[in-house]
C-alpha positions in Angstrom: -21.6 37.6 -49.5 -23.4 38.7 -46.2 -21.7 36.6 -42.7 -24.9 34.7 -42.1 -23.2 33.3 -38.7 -25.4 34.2 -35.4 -23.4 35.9 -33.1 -26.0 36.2 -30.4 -26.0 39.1 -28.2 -29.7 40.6 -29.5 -31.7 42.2 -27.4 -32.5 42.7 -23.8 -32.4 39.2 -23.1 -30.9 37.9 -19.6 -27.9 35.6 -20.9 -24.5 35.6 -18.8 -22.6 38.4 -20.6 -19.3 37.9 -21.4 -17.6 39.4 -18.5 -19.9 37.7 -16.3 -18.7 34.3 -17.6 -15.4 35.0 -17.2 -15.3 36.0 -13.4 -17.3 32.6 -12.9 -14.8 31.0 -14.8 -11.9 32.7 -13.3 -13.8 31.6 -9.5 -13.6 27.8 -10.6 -10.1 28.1 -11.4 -9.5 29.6 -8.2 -11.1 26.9 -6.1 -9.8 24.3 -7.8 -6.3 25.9 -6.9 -7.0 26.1 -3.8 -8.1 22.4 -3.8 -5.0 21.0 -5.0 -3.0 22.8 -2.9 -4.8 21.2 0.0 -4.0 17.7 -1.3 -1.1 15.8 0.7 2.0 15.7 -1.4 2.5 12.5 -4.0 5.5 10.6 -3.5 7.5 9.9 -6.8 7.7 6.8 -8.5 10.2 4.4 -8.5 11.6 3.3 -11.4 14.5 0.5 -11.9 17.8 2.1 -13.1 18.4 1.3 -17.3 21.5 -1.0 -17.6 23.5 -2.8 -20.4 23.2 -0.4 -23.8 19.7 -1.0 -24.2 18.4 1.7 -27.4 15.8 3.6 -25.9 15.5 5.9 -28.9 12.6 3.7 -30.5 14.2 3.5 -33.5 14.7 0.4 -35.8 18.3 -0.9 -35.5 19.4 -1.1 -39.8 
């Protein structure tokens, strides 16, 4: 049985080629590196030591 799927790609038409949508892709990525990496630094969170033997395994006590 014939693939009846349409893979595009026919003709002279002026669609993004591949390449070309992977160097636009690849320029996104790039910026938004370059974003974050202007971003002030986050400060972690605080978070209360664990005390007594609490289970923190999630699982039902038999």
């Amino acid at each position: 049985m014939a693939d009846r799927r349409d893979w595009g790609g026919g003709g002279d038409e002026s669609e993004e080629t591949t390449h070309q949508m992977i160097e636009r892709l690849w320029d996104s990525i790039t910026q938004i590196w370059t974003w974050l990496d202007q971003q002030p630094p986050v400060q972690p969170a605080d978070i209360a030591p664990v005390t007594g033997s609490a289970d923190t395994s999630g699982r039902k006590q038999s």
